[in-house]
C-alpha positions in Angstrom: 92.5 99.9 119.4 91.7 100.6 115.8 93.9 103.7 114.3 90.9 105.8 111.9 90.7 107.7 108.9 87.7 108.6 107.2 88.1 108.8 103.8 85.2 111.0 102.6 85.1 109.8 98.5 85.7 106.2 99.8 89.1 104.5 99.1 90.1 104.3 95.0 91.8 101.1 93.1 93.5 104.2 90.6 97.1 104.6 91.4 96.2 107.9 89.4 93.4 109.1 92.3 95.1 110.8 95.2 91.4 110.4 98.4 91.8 112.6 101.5 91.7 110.8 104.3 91.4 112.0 108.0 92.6 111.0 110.5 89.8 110.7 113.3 90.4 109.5 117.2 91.5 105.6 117.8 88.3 103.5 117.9 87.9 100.7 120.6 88.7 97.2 118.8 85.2 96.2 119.4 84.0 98.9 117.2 85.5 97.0 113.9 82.3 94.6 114.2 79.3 97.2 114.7 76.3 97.8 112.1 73.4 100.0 112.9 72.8 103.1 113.3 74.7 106.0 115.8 71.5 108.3 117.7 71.4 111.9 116.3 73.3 113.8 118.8 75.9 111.2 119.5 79.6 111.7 117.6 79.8 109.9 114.4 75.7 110.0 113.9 74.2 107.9 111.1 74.1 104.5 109.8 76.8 102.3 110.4 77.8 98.7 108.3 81.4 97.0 108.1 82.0 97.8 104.3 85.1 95.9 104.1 87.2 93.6 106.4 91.1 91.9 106.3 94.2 92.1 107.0 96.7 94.3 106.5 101.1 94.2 106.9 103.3 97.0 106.4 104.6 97.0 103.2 107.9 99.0 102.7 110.9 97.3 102.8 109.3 93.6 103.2 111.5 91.2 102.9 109.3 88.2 103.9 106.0 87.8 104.9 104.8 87.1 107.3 106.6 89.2 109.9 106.9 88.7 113.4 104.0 90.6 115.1 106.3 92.9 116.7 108.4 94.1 113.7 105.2 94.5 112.1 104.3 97.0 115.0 107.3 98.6 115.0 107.1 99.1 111.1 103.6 100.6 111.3 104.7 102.7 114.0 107.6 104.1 112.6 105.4 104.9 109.4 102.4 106.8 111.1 105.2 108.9 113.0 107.2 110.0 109.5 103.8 110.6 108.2 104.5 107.9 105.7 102.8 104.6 105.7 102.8 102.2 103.6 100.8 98.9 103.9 99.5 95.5 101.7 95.6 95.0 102.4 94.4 91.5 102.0 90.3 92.8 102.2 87.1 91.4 100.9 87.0 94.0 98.6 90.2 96.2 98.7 93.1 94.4 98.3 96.8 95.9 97.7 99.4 98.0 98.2 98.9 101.7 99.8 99.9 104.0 101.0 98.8 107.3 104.0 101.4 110.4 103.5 100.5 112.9 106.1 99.8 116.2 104.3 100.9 119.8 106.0 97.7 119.7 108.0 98.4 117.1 111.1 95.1 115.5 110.3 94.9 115.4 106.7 96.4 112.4 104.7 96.1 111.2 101.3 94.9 107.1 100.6 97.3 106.7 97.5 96.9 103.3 95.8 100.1 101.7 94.6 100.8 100.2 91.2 100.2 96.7 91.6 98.1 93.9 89.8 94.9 94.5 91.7 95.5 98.2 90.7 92.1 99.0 88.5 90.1 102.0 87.4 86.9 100.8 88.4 84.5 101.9 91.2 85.4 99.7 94.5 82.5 102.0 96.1 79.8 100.7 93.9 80.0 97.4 96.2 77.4 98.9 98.7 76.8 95.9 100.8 78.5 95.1 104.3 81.0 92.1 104.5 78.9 91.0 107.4 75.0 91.1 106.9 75.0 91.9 103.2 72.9 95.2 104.0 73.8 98.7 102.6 74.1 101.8 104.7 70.1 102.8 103.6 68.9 99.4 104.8 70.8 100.1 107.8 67.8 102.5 109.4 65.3 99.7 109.1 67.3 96.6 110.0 68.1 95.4 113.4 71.5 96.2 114.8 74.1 93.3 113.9 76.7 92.9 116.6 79.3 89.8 116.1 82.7 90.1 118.4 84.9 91.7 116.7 87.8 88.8 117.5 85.8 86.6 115.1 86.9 89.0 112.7 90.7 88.3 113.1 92.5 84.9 111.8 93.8 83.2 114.7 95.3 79.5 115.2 98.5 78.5 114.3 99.7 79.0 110.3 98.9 75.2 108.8 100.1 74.2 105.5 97.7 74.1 102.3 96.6 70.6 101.6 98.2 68.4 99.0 95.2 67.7 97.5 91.7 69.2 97.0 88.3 68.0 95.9 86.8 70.3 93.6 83.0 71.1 94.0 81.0 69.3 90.5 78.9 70.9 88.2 75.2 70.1 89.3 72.2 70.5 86.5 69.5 73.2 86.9 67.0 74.8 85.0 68.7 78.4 84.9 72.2 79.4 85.7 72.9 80.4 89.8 73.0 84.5 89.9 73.0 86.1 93.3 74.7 89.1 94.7 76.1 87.9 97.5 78.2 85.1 95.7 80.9 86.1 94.1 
């Protein structure tokens, strides 16, 4: 299951910018991978991409990383119950330290970026396109669903060293520099 908040202003790099975030019912795993658009009349109507995708640990108290799936559990756990959770994401886009303090309103929590170096005062909303198809929430209502299984989303296999040595891709000639917005 997938524990949801929507986060109406979108989530802030600003250690400075305190976003409401609300907490909304648990989503079905499957739902991480959806992009389309939700019928009028149904809960959570509109268009639908994956803005952002990747990993998350808790982050209080971390001693090492990795953690052992279970602590990890019982860390996030133990957060969401004292209404204090605090977490390192490892997105496409958002990466960091962050964390959800439960306001006096069961629902309501605050998305409160940490200081950290990928702390930064610029826009992380202004990246419009979905992780998966590239499409933004307007194109959306004119492209065909996209539905990938949501496990595909998830590292899995077992944790394999980095290799001792690496061939680096060489510079090719062209006739004008590469520039497209779906390469970083």
């Amino acid at each position: 299951m997938l524990k949801s908040w929507a986060v109406p202003k979108g989530p802030s790099l600003d250690p400075a910018d305190k976003r409401l975030a609300v907490q909304t019912e648990d989503h079905p795993f499957d739902y991480a991978s959806f992009e389309g658009v939700i019928p009028p009349g149904q809960y959570g109507a509109g268009e639908v991409i994956v803005w952002d995708c990747g990993v998350y640990c808790p982050d209080e108290g971390l001693e090492q990383w990795p953690l052992e799936r279970a602590e990890a559990e019982r860390r996030i756990l133990a957060g969401l119950e004292k209404g204090k959770l605090s977490f390192f994401l490892r997105g496409a886009k958002v990466k960091g330290s962050f964390a959800l303090v439960r306001s006096s309103e069961a629902k309501n929590w605050f998305l409160i970026k940490h200081k950290d170096r990928y702390a930064a005062k610029n826009d992380i909303t202004a990246e419009e396109r979905s992780v998966l198809s590239q499409m933004t929430v307007t194109e959306a209502k004119s492209v065909p669903a996209h539905r990938m299984p949501a496990a595909q989303l998830v590292p899995t296999g077992p944790l394999e060293a980095m290799p001792g040595t690496l061939s680096p891709m060489h510079a090719e000639i062209g006739d004008a520099p590469f520039n497209d917005p779906r390469w970083i």
